[in-house]
C-alpha positions as CSV (number, residue, x, y, z in Angstrom):
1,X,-5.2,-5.4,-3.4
2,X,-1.8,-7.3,-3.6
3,X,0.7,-6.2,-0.7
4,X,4.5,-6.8,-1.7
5,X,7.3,-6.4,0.7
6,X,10.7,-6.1,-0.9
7,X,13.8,-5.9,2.0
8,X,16.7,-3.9,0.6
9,X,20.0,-2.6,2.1
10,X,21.0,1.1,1.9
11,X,22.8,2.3,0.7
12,X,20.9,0.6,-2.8
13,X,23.1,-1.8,-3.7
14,X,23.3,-3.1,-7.7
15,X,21.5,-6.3,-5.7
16,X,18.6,-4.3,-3.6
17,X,17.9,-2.1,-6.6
18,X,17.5,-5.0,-9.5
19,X,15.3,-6.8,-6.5
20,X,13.6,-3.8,-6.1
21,X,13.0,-3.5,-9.5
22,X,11.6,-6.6,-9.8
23,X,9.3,-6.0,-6.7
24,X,8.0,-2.8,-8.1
25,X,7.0,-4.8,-12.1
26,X,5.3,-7.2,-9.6
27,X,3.4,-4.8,-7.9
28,X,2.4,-2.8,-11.0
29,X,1.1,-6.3,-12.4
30,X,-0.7,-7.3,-9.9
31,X,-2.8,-3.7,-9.4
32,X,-1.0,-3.9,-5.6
33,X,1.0,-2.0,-3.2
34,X,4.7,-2.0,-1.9
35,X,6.5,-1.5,1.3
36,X,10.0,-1.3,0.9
37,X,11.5,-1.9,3.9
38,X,15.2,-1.6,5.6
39,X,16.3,-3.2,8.9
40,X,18.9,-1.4,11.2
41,X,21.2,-3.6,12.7
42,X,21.2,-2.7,16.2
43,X,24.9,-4.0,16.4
44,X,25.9,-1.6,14.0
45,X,25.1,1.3,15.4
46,X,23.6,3.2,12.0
47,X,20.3,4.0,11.9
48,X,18.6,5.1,8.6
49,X,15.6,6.9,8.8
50,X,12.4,6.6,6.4
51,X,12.8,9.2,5.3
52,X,17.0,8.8,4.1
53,X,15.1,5.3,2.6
54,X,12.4,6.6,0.5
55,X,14.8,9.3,-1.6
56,X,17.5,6.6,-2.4
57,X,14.6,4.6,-3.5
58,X,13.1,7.7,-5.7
59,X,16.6,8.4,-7.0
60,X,16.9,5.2,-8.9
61,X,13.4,5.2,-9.9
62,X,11.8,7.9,-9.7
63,X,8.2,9.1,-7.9
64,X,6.4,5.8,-7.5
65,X,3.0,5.1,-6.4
66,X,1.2,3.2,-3.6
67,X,4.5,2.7,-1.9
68,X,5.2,2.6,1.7
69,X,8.5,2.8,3.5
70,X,9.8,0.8,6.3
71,X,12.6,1.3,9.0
72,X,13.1,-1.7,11.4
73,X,15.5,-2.4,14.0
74,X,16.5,-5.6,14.7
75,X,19.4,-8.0,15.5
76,X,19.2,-10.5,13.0
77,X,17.9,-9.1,9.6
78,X,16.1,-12.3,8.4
79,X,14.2,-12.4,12.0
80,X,13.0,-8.5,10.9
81,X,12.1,-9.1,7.6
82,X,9.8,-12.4,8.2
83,X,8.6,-10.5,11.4
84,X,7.4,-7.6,8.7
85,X,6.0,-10.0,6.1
86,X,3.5,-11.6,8.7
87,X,2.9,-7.9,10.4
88,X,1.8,-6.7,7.0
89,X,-0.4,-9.8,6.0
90,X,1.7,-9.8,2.3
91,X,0.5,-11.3,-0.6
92,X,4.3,-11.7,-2.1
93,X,8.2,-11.3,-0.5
94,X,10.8,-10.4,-3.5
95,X,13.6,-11.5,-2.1
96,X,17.2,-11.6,-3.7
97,X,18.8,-14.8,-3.8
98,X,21.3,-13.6,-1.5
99,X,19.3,-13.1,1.4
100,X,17.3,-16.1,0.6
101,X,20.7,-18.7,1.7
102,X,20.5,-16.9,4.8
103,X,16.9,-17.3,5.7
104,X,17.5,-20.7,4.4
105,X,20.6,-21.2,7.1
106,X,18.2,-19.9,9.9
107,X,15.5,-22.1,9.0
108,X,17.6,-25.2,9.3
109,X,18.9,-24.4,12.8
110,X,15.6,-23.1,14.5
111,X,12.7,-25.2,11.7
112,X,14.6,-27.4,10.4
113,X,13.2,-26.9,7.4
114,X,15.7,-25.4,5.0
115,X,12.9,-24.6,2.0
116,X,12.3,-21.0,2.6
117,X,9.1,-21.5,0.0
118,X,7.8,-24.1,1.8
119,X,8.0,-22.8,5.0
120,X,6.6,-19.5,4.5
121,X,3.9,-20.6,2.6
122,X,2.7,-22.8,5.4
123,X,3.1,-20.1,7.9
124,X,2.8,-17.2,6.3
125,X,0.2,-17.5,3.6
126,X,2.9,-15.8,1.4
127,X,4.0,-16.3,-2.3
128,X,8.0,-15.9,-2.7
129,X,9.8,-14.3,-5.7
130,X,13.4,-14.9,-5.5
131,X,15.6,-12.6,-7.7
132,X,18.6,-13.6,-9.0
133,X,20.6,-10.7,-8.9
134,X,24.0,-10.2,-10.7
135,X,26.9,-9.3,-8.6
136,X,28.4,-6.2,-8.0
């Protein structure tokens, strides 16, 4: 079965929820499963629960199936979410296009490989769906 992790801020913004909208068509596709997942910023100081997660998720969308719901703490958002793509073993990352830059800026200074693509492909076995999402 397909595993597809889809990172999205919460509240839903118009960005995470037309990613997440395109992570969930992917899913259904491919016959596969999703784990939404949020990071709390440790710097922050909020902490959303799974729970706070999931029924944001369920308002725009509705009841969805095979779907599993991820809070992670971190400092850096882009460490958490490729931490979370290798801990789950997925198949496929939808990722907006926004968060993509960033990963891209963190690759160059610690990889110094700018091609987010490339790089997780080679390290993380994982196909990338960037989503171009319209701004708010």
């Amino acid at each position: 079965m397909t595993l597809v992790v889809v990172p999205v801020r919460y509240p839903l913004t118009s960005r995470s929820k037309q990613t997440l909208e395109r992570a969930i068509g992917v899913a259904r596709e491919r016959d596969g499963s999703l784990t939404v997942l949020h990071v709390n910023l440790y710097q922050n100081g909020k902490n959303v629960t799974r729970t706070e997660l999931k029924k944001a998720v369920e308002r725009h969308f509705g009841q969805l199936e095979n779907v599993r719901y991820i809070v992670r703490s971190g400092f850096l958002i882009e460490e958490s979410i490729l931490d979370e793509i290798a801990a789950e073993e997925a198949d496929v990352a939808v990722i907006g296009t926004k968060q993509v830059s960033r990963l891209r800026r963190i690759f160059r200074r610690f990889a110094g490989n700018p091609d987010i693509d490339d790089y997780l492909r080679s390290h993380l076995d994982c196909e990338i769906i960037t989503v171009d999402a319209a701004r708010e």
